[in-house]
C-alpha positions in Angstrom: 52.3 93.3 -115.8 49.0 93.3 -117.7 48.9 89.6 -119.2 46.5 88.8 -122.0 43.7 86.7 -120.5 44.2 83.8 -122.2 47.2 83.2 -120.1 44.8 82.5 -117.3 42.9 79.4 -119.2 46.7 77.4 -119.6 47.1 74.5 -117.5 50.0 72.8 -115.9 51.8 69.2 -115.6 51.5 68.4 -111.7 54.6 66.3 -112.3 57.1 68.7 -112.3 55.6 70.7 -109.5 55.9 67.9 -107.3 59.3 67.0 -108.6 60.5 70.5 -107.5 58.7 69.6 -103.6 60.5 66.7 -103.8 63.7 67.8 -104.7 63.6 70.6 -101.8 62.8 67.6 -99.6 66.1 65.7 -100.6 68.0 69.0 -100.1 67.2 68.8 -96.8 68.4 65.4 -95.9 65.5 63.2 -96.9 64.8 60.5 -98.9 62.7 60.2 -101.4 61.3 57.5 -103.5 60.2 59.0 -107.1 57.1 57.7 -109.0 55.9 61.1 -109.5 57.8 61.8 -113.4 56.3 59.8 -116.3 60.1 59.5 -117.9 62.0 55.8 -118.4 64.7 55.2 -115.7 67.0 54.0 -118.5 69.7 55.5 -120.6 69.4 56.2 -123.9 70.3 53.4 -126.4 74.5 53.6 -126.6 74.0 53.6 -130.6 71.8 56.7 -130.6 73.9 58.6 -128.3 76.8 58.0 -130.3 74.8 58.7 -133.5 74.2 62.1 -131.3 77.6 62.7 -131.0 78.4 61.9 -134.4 76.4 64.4 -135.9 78.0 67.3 -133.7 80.8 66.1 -134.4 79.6 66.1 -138.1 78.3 69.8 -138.4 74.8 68.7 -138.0 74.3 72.5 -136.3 72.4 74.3 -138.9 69.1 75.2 -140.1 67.0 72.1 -141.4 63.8 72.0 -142.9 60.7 73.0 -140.8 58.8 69.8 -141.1 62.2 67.5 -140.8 64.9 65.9 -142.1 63.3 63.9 -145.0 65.7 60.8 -144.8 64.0 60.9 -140.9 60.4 61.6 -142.3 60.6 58.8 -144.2 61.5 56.4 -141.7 59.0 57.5 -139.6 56.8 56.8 -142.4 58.0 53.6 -143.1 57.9 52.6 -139.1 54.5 53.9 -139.0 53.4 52.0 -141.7 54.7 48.5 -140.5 54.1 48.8 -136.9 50.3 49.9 -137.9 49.6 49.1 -141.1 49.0 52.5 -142.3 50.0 54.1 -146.4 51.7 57.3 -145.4 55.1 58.9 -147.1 57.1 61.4 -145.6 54.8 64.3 -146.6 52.5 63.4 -144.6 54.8 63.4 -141.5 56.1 66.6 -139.5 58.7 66.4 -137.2 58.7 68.4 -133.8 61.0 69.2 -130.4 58.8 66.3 -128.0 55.4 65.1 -128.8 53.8 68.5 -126.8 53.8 70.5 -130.0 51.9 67.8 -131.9 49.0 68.4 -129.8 49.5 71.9 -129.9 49.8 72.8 -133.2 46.5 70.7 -134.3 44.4 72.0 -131.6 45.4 75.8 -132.8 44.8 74.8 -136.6 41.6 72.8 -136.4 39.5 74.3 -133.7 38.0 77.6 -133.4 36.2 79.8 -130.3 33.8 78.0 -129.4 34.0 74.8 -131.2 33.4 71.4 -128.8 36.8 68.6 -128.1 36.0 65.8 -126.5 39.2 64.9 -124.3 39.5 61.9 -122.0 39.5 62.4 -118.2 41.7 61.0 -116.3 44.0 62.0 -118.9 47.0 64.1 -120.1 46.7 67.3 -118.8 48.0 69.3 -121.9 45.3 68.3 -123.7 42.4 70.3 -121.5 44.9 73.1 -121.1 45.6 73.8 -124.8 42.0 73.4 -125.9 41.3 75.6 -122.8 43.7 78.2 -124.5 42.0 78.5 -127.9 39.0 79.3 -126.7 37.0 76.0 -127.4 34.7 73.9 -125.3 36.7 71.6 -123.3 34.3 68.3 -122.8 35.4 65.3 -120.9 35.3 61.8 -121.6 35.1 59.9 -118.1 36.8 57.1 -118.4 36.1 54.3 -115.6 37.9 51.2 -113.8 34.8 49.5 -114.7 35.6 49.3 -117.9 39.1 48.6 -117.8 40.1 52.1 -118.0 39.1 51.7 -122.0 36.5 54.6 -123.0 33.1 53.9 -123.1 31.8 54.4 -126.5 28.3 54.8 -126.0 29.4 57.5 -123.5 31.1 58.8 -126.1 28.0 59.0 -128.8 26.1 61.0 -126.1 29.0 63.8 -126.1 28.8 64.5 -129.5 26.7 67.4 -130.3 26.8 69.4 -134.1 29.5 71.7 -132.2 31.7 68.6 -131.3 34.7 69.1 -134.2 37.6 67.2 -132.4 38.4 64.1 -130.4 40.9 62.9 -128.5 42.1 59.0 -127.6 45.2 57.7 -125.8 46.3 54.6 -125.9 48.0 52.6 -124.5 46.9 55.6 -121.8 48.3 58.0 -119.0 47.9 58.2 -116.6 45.8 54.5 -116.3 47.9 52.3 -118.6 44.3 51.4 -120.1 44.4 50.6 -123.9 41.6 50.4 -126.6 41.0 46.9 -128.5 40.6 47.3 -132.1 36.8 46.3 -131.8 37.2 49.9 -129.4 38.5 51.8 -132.1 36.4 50.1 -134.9 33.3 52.1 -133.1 35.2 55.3 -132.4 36.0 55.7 -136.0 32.3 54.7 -137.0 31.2 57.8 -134.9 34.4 60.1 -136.1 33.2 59.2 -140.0 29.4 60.0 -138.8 29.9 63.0 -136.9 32.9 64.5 -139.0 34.8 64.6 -136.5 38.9 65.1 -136.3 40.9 62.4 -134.1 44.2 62.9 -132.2 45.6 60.1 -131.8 47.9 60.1 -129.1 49.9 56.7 -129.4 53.2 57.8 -127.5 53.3 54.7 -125.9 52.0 52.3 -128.4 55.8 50.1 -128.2 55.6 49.7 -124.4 52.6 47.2 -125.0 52.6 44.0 -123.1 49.9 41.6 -124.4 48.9 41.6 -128.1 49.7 44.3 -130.9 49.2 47.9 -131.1 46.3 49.4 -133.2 45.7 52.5 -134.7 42.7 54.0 -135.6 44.1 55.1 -138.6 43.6 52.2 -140.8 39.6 51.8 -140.5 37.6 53.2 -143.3 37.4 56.7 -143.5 40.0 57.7 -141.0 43.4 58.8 -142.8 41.8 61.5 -144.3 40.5 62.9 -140.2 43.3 61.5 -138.1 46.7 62.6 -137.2 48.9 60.6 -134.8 51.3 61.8 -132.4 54.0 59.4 -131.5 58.1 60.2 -130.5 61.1 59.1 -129.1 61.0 60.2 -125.4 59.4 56.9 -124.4 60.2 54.0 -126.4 63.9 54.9 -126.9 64.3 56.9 -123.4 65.0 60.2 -124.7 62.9 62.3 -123.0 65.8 65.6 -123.0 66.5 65.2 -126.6 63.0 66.8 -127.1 62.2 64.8 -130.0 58.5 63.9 -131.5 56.3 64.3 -134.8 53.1 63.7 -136.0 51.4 61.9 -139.2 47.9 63.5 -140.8 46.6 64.5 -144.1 49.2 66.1 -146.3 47.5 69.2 -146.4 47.4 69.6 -142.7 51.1 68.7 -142.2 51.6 72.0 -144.4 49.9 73.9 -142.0 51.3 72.7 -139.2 54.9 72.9 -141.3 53.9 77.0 -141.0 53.4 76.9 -137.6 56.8 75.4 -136.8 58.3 78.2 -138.7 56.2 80.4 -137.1 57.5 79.4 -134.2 60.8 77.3 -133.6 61.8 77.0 -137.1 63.1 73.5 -136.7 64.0 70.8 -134.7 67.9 70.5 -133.9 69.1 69.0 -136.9 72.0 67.0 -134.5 68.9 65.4 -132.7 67.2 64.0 -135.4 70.4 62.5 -136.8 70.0 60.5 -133.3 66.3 59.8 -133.8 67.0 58.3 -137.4 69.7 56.1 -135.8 66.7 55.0 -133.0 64.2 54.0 -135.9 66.5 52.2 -138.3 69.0 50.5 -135.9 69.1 47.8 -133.3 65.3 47.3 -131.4 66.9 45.3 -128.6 67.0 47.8 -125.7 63.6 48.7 -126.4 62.4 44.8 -126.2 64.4 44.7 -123.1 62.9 48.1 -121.3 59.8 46.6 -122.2 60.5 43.7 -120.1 61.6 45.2 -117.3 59.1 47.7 -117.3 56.8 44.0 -117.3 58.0 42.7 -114.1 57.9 46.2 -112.1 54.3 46.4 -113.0 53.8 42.8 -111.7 55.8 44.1 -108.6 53.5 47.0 -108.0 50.2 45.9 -108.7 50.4 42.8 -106.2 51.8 45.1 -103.8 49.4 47.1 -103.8 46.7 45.1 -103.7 48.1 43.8 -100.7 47.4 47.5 -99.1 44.5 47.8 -97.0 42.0 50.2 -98.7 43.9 50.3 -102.3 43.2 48.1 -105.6 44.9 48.5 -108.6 43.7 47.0 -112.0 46.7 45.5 -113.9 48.1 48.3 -116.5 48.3 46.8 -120.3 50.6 49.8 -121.5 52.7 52.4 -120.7 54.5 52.3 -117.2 51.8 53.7 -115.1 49.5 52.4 -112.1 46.6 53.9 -111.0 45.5 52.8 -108.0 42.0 53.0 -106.0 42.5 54.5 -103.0 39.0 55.1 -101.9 39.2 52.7 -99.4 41.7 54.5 -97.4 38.5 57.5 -97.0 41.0 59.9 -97.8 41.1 62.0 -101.0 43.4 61.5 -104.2 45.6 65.1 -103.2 45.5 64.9 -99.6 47.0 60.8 -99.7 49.2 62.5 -102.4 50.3 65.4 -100.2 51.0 63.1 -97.5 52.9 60.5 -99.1 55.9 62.9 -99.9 55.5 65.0 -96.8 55.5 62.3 -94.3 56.5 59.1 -95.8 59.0 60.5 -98.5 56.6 58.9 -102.0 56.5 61.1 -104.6 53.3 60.5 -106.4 50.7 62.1 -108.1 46.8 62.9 -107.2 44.5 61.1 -110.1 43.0 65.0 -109.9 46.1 66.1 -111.9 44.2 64.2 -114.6 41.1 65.3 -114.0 37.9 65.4 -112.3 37.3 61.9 -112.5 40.6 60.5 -111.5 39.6 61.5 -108.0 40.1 58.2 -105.8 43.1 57.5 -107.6 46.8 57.8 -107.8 49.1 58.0 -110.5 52.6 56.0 -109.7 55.0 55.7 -112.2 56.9 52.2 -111.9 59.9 53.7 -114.2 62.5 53.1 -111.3 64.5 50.2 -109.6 62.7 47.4 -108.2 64.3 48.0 -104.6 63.0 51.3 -105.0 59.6 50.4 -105.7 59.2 47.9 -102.9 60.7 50.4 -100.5 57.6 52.7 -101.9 55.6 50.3 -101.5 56.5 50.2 -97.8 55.9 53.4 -97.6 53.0 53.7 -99.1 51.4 50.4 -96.7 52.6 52.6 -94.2 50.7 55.5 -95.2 47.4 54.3 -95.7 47.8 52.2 -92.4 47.9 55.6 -90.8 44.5 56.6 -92.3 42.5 54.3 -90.9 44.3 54.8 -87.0 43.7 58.7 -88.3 39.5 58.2 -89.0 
């Protein structure tokens, strides 16, 4: 079959390969200890599964309006504006199936061949892959454990060239679980409102915070009219399968991206919005309590593994994500990785999946049981106890 050559500049998401080697491990009798799928162990909140049902139940099956429901626009608008602080209304707000699309949509609309997008790396691998895709110059932002896994922004200043049109910033962040302060972002948008430059925003995890508040660059001077945020339900309300995410940017971009979605899925399913409505407007306990939980696994991991010969890990502010240093070990990010589920049944992920500069790293996901994080942790003492009677 004669593809069209495009094809051959789209990434992947290492997590799901792994998941399918680990998987074929655990058909074979083994056990495995997951940390490799950045998805909350927890179920989805018993009033927005119910709301779910309800609306099958209902007749919510049809055709709904290509940017969303606008009862559910509007409280996205209206969460978005407390939680940040922001002045949007439900035009401003498109509705998609997951968070992915955000990104996608926006990097097809805005950036041309050739064009430069400054991305960060270690980061989210869709992000290189897409702009990869269209054609534009994909340039990394290293972001270091020097500097708390924030970005650097005089780093970032040297990147930007008159090609540079688009920027991307994560946080709280995967795969490091680094987050930018609001002094961060104060300098960012200074060099966005210089440079003319567009910011995606990606703030997925913004509620699994566990010190201070969330910003958003949004609200400094300048930005709503060259910022779109991407934010959804998969993570803070553990619906990941519902496929349920959206974006809010200029009005006249969210028309645009309103024609792509008809362009290509039409809509998302009217019965899972009805859910995410319910998730927005009612009861915020279960998120409050994930968050806490998610809290005292990180406290679990990262002491563990500093207690590894050969591995530090910086304390995670957001998300549920560590990413240690496994330099020490002398062993590379894929081949620890590779050996961690082959031999010592850890499923994990090389900091390469994330780039070029995650290399010395791993990328552990701490959304699982506490027994089974210490057992990994075991395992994972084990494992680099084996490198150094290897070398």
């Amino acid at each position: 079959m004669r593809l069209a050559s495009r094809m051959q500049r789209l990434g992947t998401e290492t997590a799901f390969e792994v998941l399918v080697r680990a998987r074929a491990l655990e058909a074979q009798g083994r056990d495995v200890v997951h940390l490799e799928i950045g998805e909350p162990d927890f179920d989805t909140p018993q009033n927005v599964r119910e709301a779910g049902v309800t609306a099958i139940r209902d007749g919510w099956s049809h055709y709904g309006p290509s940017a969303g429901q606008p009862d559910l626009r509007q409280a996205i608008a209206d969460f978005i504006n407390r939680s940040r602080g922001t002045d949007y209304s439900a035009a401003n707000v498109v509705v998609t199936p997951g968070g992915k699309p955000i990104m996608f949509f926006l990097i097809m609309a805005l950036l041309e061949e050739g064009d430069d997008a400054i991305y960060p790396d270690p980061g989210f691998p869709i992000y290189r892959s897409m702009i990869d895709f269209v054609g534009a110059c994909a340039i990394p932002l290293p972001i270091r454990e020097s500097n708390q896994f924030r970005l650097d922004v005089d780093e970032l200043a040297s990147l930007i060239t008159p090609s540079t049109r688009f920027l991307i910033i994560n946080s709280p962040a995967n795969p490091t679980g680094g987050v930018l302060t609001k002094q961060d972002l104060e300098a960012i948008a200074t060099l966005a409102v210089e440079h003319d430059l567009f910011v995606l925003a990606d703030e997925i995890y913004s509620e699994i915070l566990y010190d201070g508040e969330h910003h958003s660059i949004a609200v400094f001077p300048g930005m709503a009219e060259r910022t779109a945020i991407l934010d959804g339900f998969s993570k803070t309300y553990a619906m990941t399968g519902w496929r349920l995410g959206y974006g809010l940017m200029p009005v006249e971009l969210a028309e645009q991206v309103s024609r792509l979605m008809v362009n290509s899925v039409s809509c998302t399913a009217s019965l899972v919005q009805r859910a995410g409505f319910e998730a927005l407007t009612g009861p915020q306990q279960s998120v409050r309590d994930m968050v806490a939980a998610f809290r005292e696994r990180r406290d679990l991991m990262v002491a563990g593994l500093n207690d590894i010969p050969g591995i530090s890990c910086l304390e995670p502010a957001g998300a549920f994500y560590v990413f240690p240093n496994i330099s020490g070990t002398g062993v590379g990010s894929r081949q620890f990785a590779d050996l961690l589920l082959d031999e010592f049944g850890v499923a994990a992920l090389s900091g390469t999946s994330f780039g070029e500069h995650g290399e010395g790293y791993l990328r552990l996901s701490y959304a699982n049981s506490e027994q089974n994080l210490a057992k990994a942790l075991e395992r994972i003492d084990a494992a680099a106890r084996s490198m150094v009677v290897m070398r």
